[in-house]
N, C-alpha and C positions, 0 to 999 in steps of 0.2 A: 637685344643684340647678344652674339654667342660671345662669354665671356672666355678671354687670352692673356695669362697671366705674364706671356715672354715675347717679346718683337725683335727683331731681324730687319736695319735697313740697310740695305744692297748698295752700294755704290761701286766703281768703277774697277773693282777690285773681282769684284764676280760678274760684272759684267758681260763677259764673255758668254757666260752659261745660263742655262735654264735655273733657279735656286726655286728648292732645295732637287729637282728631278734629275739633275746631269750629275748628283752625288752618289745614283744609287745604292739610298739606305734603306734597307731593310726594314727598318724602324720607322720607317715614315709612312704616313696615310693623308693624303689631302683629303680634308674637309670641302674648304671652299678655293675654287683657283678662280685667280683674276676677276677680283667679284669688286665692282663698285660701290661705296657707301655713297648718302646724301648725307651732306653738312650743312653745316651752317655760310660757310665759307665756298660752295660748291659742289661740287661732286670729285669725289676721290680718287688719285690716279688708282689702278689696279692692286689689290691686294690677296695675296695668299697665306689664307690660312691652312695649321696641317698640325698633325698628331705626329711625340714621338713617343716611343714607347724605351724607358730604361728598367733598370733594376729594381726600381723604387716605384717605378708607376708612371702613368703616361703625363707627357705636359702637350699644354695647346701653345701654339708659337703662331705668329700674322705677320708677315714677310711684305716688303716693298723695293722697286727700288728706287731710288733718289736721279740714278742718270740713265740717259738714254730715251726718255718717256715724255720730257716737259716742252716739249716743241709750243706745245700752245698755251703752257701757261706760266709765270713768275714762281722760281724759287717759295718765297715769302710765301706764295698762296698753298701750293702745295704740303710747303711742311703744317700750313694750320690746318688742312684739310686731314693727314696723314695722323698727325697726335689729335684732332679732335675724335678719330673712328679712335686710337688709344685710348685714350680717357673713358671713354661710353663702353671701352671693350676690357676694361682693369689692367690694363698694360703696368705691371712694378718694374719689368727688367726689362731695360732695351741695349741690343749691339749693333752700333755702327758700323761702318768698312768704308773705306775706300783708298784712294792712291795720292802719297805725297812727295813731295821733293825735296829733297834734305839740305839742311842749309848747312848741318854739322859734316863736314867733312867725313869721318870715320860712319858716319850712316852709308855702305852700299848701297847702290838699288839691288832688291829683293828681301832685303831686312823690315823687320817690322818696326811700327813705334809706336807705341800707345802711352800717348801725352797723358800729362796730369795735371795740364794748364794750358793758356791758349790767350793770344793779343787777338782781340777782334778785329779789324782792318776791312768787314765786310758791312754793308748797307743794312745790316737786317738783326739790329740790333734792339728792335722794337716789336719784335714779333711775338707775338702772346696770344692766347685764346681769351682769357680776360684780363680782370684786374683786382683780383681778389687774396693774393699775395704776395711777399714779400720776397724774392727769390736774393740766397746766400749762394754767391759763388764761390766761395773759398775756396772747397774744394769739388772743382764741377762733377771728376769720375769718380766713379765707386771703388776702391780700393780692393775690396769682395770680390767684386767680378775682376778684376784686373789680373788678381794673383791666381784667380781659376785657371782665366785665360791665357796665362802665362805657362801655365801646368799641360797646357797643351799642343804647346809648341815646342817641335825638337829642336832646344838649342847645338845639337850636332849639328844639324842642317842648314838651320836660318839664325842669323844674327836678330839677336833682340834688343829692343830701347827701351825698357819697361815703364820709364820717364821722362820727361822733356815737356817742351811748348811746342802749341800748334801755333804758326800764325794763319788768320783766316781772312783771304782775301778774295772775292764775289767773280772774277775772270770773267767770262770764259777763255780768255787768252793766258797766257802766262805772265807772271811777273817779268820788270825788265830787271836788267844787271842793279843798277843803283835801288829798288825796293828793294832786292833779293838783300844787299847790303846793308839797307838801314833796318831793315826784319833781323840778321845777324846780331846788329849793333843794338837792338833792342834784348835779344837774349833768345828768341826763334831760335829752335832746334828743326822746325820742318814746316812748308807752309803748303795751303790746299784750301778747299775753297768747300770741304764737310763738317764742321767741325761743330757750327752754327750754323740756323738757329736750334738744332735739333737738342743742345746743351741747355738750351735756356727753357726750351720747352717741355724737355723729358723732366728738368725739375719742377716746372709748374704743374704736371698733374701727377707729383711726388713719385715720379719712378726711379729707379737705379738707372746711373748711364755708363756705358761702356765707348770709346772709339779703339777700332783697330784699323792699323794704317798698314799698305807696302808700301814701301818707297819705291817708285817706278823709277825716279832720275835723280839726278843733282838739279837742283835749283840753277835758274841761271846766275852763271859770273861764277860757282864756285868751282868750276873746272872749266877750262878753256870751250869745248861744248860737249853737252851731253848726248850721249851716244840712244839714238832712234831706233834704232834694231833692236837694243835690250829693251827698249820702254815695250817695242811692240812686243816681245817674247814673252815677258813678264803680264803684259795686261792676260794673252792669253793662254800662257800654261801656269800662274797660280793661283788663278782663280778657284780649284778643285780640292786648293790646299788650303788656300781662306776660308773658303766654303764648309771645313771640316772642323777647324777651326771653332767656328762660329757653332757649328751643330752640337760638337764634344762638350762646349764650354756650358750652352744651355742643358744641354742632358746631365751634367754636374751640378747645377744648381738646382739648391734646394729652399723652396720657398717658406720651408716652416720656422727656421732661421734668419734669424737678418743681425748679421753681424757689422752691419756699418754705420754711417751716420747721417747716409744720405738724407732718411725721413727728416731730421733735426736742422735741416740747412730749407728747409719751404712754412715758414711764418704766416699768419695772418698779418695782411695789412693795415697801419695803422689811418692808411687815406682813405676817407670817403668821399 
């Protein structure tokens, strides 16, 4: 299998667009588009691999995306299908995306937030490829990638969250008022439904994990109602902006270094 040291999972945030093709960069070369792997677990939704080309030399990146695609099959299945081509493919560095709804007041929608911890509240808390380590969530995101990623964003433009909790709740509907509240009253800065299992799993085959979030609305009950028109203008004109985002942040890393401590948080289990 072609080995991909960087991954890209697409959620509802670039949605709108073709990734990485409605970006036209320059720097890009697809390898492979929409190519299915066999697993162990199935067969793989669509995956694009693609070359960029920096200052420093080319890297290989393998893109997915997470919505719009699973009509016919379970969350859960997917992502072990999606990190098992990972793992077989050397994935160290993966960035998430997608859209959340801010519980904290002073979150606008179209502001970013890239959590640094997360209340799981979703069913898919058991999802693993094996059982052959230890997973330390202390600290689930990479602190590395974060400050890249933050390097890349014009704080002229977009308000940033460079910290906070995700809460992670399974939908497809929205939370009602009274969750929205006890997600608050737990300490939830924004909830969404990406956050896991893709955390639990990028640290079981020892990769760096990244989420980056927009906030599309307020959560329900924190403002009288959230206004529809923005969620829809926001799903699609800043997707081209996440989307660059996401490109700039990988074409800044540099894999000879590893300044974090992600590796030190995936143990050998002591169960047999």
């Amino acid at each position: 299998m072609i080995k991909v040291p960087f991954a890209i999972i697409g959620g509802s945030s670039t949605n709108s667009i073709s990734f990485p093709d409605d970006l036209d960069d320059d720097s890009i070369i697809i390898i492979l588009k929409d190519k299915i792997f066999e697993t162990p677990f199935g067969d793989s939704p669509p995956l694009t691999v693609f070359e960029i080309s920096t200052e420093s030399g080319t890297k290989n990146v393998v893109s997915c995306r997470m919505h719009g695609w699973m009509s016919d099959r379970t969350r859960r299945d997917s992502s072990k299908q999606i990190f098992w081509v990972f793992r077989e493919m050397g994935v160290k560095k993966i960035i998430a995306e997608g859209g959340v709804g801010a519980i904290d007041m002073e979150m606008e929608p179209g502001a970013i937030f890239i959590p640094d911890d997360y209340i799981d509240f979703s069913a898919r808390k058991d999802v693993n490829l094996a059982h052959d380590h230890l997973l330390i969530m202390r600290d689930p995101v990479c602190s590395t990638l974060r400050d890249i990623a933050i390097s890349h964003i014009d704080s002229r433009k977009t308000m940033i969250f460079p910290k906070g909790v995700y809460a992670v709740t399974d939908g497809r509907h929205f939370e009602s008022v009274a969750e929205v509240k006890m997600l608050g009253m737990l300490g939830a800065h924004a909830v969404g439904q990406s956050f896991t299992p893709e955390v639990y799993l990028a640290r079981e085959i020892g990769a760096c994990y990244l989420g980056l979030y927009l906030v599309v609305n307020y959560a329900e009950g924190v403002l009288p109602e959230w206004d529809y028109a923005k969620f829809k203008d926001l799903y699609y004109n800043e997707s081209k902006n996440i989307g660059n985002i996401l490109l700039n942040t990988i074409k800044s890393l540099d894999m000879t270094s590893d300044e974090c401590a992600c590796a030190s948080l995936r143990v050998e289990t002591l169960l047999s």
